[in-house]
N, C-alpha and C positions, 0 to 999 in steps of 0.2 A: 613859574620859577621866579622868586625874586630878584630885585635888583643886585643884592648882595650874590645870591646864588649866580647872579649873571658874572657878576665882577669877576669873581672866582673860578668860572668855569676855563676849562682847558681845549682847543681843538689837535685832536688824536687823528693822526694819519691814520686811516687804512691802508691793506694793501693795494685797494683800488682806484687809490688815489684820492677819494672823498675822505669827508670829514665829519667827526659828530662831536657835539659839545659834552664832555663829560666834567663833573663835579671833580676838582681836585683830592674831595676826600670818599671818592670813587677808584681814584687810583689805591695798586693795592700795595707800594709801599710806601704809601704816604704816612701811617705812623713807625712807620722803620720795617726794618729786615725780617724777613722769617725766613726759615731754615730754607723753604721749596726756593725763594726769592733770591737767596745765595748762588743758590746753584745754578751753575753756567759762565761763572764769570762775565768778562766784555761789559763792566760796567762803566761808564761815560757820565760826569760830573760836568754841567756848563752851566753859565749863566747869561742872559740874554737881557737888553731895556728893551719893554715894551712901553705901545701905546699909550695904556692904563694908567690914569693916574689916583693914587691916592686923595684922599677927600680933600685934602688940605694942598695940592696940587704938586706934590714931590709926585716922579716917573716910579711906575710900579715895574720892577726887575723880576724873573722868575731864578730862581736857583732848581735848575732841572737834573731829574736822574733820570740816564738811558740806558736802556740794554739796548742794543742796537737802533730800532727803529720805535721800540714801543717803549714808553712813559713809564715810569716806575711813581716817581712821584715829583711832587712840584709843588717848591715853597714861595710865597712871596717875598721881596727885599727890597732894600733902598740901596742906590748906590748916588755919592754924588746928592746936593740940593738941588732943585727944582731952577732956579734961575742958571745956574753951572752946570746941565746937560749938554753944553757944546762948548765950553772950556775944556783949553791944552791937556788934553788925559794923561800925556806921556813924561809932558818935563817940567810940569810945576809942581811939584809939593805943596799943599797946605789951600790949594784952590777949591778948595770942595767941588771939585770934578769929580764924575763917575771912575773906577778902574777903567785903564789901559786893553783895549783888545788883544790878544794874544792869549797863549799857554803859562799857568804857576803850579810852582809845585806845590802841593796842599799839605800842611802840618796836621797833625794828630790833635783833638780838641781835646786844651786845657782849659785847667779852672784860671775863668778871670775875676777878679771879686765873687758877686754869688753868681757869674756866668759863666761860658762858653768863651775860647779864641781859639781860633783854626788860623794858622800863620798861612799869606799866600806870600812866594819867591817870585817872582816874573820871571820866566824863560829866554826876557830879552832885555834888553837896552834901555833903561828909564833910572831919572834919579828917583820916582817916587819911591817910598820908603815905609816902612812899618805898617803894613797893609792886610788886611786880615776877613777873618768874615767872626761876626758875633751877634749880639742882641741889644740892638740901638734902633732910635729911629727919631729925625731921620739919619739918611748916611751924610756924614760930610768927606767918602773917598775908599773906605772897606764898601766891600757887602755886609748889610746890615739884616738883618731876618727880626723883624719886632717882636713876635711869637716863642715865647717859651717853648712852648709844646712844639713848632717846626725843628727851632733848632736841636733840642734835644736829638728827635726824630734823623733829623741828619747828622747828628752826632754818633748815632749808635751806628748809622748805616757807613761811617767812615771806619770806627771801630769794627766792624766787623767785618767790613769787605776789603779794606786796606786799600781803597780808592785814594790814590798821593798826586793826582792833578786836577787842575780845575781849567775849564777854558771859556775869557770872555767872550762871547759870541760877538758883541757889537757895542 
């Protein structure tokens, strides 16, 4: 497995508690929804900063889809620059800190120029403001998704499954 393949790989709970590294585009709706993948509901939208850093040393964020326990798909993102990973998340504006931990409510993605914006609302307490997830890189304070082809992919999966929260893990 290459280093790239490394980069990208994902650790998948089992139910017995171990773990195996799977290829993010091993998950099976990593390029969006399909009809069987719809069905059941109980879909869970989060995002999490990880370890990983980008080559140029911004923190690598995952934007995760769950059905319960099991992985649907998993994009990479920027939140926040690289030096501002432990700047005030919650009450400065314009810090290029990462997003605030808690629960948002997730907008519908519109066209921004020739891109994507998905509006995030905070469910709590902060002046930060006009916050959102699109295709930038790096983030100075949204989720950022560099990748055409992810965002898209999670584009359709909002459009189709009506997924209206998003929660930052950490």
């Amino acid at each position: 497995m290459t280093i790239v393949m490394l980069r990208h790989a994902l650790l998948l709970p089992l139910l017995l508690g171990s773990s195996v590294a799977v290829a993010a585009s091993d998950l099976p709706g990593q390029q969006g929804p399909t009809a069987a993948l719809l069905q059941g509901g109980g879909l869970q939208l989060s995002t999490r900063r990880t370890a990983e850093l980008f080559p140029d040393g911004n923190r690598i964020w995952k934007v995760e889809l769950h059905r319960g326990p099991t992985l649907l798909a998993s994009w990479p993102a920027a939140s926040g620059v690289a030096g501002r990973q432990s700047a005030d998340r919650r009450w400065s504006p314009g810090n290029a800190a990462p997003l605030p931990a808690g629960l948002y409510s997730l907008g519908r993605p519109e066209p921004w120029g020739n891109d994507l914006w998905f509006d995030l609302t905070p469910r709590f307490g902060t002046t930060r403001s006009a916050l959102g997830i699109h295709r930038c890189y790096p983030g100075t304070g949204c989720i950022c998704i560099p990748e055409r082809a992810d965002i898209d992919a999670l584009a359709r999966w909002v459009k189709a499954s009506g997924i209206r929260s998003l929660k930052v893990v950490n």
